[in-house]
C-alpha positions in Angstrom: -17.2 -31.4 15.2 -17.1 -35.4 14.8 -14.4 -37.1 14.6 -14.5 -39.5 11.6 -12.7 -42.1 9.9 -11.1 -41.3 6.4 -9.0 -43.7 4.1 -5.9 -42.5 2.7 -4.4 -43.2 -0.7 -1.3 -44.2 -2.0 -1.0 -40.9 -5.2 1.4 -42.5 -7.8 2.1 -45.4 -5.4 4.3 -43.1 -3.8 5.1 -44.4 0.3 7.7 -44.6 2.2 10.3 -46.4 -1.0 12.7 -45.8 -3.0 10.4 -46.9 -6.5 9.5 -44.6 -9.4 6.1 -43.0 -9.2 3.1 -44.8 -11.3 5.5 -48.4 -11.5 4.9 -51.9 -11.1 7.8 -51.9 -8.2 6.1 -48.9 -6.6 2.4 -50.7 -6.5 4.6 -54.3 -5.0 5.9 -52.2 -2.4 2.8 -50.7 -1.6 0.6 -53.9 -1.2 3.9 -55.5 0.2 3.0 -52.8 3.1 -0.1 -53.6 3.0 -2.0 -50.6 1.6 -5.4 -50.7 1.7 -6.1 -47.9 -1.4 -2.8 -46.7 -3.8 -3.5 -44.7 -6.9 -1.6 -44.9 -10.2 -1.8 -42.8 -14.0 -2.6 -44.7 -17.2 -3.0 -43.2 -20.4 -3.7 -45.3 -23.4 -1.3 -46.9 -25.7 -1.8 -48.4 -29.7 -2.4 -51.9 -29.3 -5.1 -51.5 -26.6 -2.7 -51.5 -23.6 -2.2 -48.3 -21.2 0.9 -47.0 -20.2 1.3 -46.5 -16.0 2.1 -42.6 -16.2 1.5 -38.9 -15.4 2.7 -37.0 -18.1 3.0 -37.9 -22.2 6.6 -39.6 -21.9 9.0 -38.0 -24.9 9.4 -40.6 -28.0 13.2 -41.8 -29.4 15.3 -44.5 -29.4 16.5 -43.5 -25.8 12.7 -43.2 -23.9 12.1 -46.1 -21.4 9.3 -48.2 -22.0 6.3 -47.7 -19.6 5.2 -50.4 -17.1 1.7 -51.4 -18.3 -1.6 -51.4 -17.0 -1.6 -55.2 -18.0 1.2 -55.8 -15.5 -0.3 -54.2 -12.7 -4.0 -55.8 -13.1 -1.5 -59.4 -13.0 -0.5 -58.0 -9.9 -3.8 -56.8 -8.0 -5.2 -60.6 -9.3 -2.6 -62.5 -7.5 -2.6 -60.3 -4.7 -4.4 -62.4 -1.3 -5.2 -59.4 0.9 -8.2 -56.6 0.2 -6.9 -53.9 -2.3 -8.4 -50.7 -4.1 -6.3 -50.1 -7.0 -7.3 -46.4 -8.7 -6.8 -45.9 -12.1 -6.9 -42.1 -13.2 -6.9 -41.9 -16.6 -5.6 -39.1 -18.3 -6.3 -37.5 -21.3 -2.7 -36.4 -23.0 -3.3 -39.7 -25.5 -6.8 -40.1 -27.4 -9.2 -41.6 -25.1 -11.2 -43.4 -27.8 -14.0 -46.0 -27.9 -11.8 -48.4 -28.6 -9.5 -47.4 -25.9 -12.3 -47.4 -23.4 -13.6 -50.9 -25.0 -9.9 -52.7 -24.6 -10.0 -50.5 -21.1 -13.3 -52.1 -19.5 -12.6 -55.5 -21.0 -9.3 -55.5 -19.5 -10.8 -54.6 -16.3 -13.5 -57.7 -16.1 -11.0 -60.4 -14.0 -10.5 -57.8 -11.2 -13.0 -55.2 -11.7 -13.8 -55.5 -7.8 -10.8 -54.3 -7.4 -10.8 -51.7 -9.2 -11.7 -48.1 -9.6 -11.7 -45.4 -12.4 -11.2 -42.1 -12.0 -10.4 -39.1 -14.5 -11.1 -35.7 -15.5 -12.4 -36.7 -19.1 -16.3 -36.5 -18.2 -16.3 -38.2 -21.9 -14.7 -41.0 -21.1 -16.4 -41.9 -17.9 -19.9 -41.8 -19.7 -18.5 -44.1 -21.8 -17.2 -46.7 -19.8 -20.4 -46.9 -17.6 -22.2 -47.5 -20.6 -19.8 -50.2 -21.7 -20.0 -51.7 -18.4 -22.7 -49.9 -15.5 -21.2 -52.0 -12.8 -17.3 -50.4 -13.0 -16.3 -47.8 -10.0 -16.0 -44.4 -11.2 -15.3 -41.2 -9.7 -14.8 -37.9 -11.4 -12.6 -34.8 -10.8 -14.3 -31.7 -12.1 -11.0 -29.5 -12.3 -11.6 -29.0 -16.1 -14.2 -26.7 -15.7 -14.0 -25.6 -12.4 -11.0 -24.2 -10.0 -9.5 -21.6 -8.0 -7.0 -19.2 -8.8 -4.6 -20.5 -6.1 -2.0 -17.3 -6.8 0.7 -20.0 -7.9 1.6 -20.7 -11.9 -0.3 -23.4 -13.1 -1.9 -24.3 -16.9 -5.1 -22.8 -16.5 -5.2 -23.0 -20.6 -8.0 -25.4 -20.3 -10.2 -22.3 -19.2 -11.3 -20.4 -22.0 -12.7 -17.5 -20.3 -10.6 -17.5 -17.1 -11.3 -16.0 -13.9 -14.7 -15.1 -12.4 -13.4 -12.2 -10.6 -16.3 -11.9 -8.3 -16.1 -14.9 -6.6 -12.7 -15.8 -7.6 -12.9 -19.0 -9.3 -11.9 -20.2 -12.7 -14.6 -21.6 -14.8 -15.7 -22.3 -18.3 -19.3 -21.4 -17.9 -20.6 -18.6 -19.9 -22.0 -17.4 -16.0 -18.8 -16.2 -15.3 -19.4 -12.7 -17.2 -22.5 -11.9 -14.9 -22.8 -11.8 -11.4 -26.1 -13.3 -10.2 -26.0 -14.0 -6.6 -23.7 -15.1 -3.6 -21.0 -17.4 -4.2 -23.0 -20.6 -2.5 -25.4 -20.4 -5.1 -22.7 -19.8 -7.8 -20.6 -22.7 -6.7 -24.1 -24.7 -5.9 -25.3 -24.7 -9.7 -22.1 -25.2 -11.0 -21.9 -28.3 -9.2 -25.1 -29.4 -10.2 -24.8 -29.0 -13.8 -21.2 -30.9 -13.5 -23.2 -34.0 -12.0 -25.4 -33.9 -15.2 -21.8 -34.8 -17.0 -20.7 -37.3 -14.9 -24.0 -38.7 -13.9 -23.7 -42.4 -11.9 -20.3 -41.4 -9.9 -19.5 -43.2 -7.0 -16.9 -40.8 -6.1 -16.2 -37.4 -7.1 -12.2 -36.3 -6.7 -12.1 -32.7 -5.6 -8.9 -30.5 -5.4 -8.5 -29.4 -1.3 -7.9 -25.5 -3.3 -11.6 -26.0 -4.2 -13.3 -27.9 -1.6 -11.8 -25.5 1.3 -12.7 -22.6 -0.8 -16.6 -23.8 -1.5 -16.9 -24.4 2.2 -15.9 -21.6 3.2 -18.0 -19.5 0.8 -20.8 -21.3 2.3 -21.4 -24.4 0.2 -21.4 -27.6 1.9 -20.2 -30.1 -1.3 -19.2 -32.8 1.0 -22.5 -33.2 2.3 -24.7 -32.6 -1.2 -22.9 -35.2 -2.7 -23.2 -37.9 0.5 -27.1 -36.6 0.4 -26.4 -38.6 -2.9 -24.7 -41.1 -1.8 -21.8 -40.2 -3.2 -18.3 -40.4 -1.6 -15.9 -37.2 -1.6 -12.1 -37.4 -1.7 -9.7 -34.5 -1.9 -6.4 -34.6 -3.1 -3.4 -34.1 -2.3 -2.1 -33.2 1.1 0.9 -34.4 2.8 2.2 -34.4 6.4 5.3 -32.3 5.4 3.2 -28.8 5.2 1.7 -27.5 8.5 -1.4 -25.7 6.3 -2.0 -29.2 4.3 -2.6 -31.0 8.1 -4.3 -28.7 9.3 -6.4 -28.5 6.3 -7.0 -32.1 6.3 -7.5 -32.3 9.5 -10.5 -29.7 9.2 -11.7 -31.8 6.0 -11.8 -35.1 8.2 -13.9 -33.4 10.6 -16.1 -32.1 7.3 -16.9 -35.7 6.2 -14.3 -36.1 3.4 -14.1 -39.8 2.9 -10.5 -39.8 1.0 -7.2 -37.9 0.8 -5.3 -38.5 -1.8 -1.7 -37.9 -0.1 2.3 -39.0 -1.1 3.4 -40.4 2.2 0.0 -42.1 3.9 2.5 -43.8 6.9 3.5 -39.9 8.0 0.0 -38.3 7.3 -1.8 -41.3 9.3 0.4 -40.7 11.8 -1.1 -37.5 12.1 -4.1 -37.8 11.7 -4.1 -40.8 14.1 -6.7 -43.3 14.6 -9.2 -40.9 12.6 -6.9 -42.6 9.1 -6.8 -45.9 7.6 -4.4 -46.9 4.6 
């Protein structure tokens, strides 16, 4: 196969420091590093700021304030050197249209900068009708994923399992069997495009992406016949199968792994990575 270039990003800001995930001190010691791509949560907060984080932090007198979105953008603006700063935007807090409004608006200074991803079709629609010229990329692990054996939340999937091919999907489809799993995994893909229609990039789970190539579905290059970049999340030098699995991804055509120690997996991957 060819050997190509791929760009690894910074998940959670996370590199070789000693900084919490999804913090202003994490992002500094990134770009301080020079990182060419580092991702970071935000989930919105009252008063049209976002919070940087993963998970719904627990309320009381003795919770830690967030570092803000607002904090980080400062950042990015005053930073001299070329930058990707990703946004994933999660969806434990409302994402309403106001949120989305104060989101985009916040955006405008550094926009160039700046990319939005989530797994809220919803509120990427919106945003790229608020603005048509923001970055977006969508992750379709609401409605579709692989039952990886391991114990995840799979409560977002109200009917589960489609035991013939081994996927989890919302899709009424899932209680007939009407063809190979290329096709299956084919349509499904194509009626998730029709919800997040004008993606540059679409964030796909290795689980997934390994498991639709080899079932015969070549996504990577269906979505670059679109023009569309693909980056797959999140592997990590530590574990032997997530190399080699990257590794075999790279030589796909992925364009992105999203990985929590790019120095380490770039130095496997050698000169095929930039970050």
């Amino acid at each position: 196969m060819t050997r190509r270039s791929v760009l690894l990003v910074h998940h959670a800001a996370r590199r070789q420091h000693q900084y919490p995930d999804n913090s202003v001190a994490a992002l500094r010691a990134c770009l301080d590093a020079g990182a060419r791509a580092v991702e970071v949560d935000i989930a919105p907060l009252p008063g049209g700021d976002f919070a940087l984080e993963h998970n719904a932090r627990p309320e009381g007198e003795d919770a830690a304030p967030p570092d803000l979105l607002s904090q980080a953008l400062e950042l990015i603006r005053r930073h001299p050197c070329p930058i990707e700063l990703q946004l994933d935007l999660k969806r434990h807090r409302p994402l309403t249209d106001q949120a989305m409004s104060s989101l985009a608006t916040m955006l405008q200074p550094v926009k160039d900068r700046i990319l939005v991803s989530s797994t809220a079709d919803w509120a990427l629609r919106r945003l790229r009708a608020l603005d048509g010229t923001l970055s977006l990329g969508f992750d379709p692990m609401l409605y579709l994923d692989v039952d990886a054996g391991e114990k995840r939340d799979t409560g977002w999937f109200p009917r589960g399992l489609v035991k013939e091919y081994d996927y989890l999907d919302d899709h009424p489809w899932i209680i007939q069997r009407w063809g190979d799993a290329a096709d299956y995994v084919a349509a499904r893909a194509e009626a998730l495009e029709v919800q997040a229609p004008g993606m540059q990039i679409w964030y796909i789970a290795a689980r997934l992406l390994n498991r639709a190539l080899h079932d015969g579905f070549d996504w990577i290059d269906h979505l670059h016949r679109q023009g569309v970049q693909v980056a797959t999340w999140t592997l990590n030098a530590g574990k032997p199968d997530e190399v080699s699995l990257a590794q075999w991804l790279v030589a796909r055509g992925v364009n992105r792994i999203m990985t929590n120690d790019a120095p380490a997996l770039g130095q496997v991957l050698g000169a095929d990575a930039v970050y």
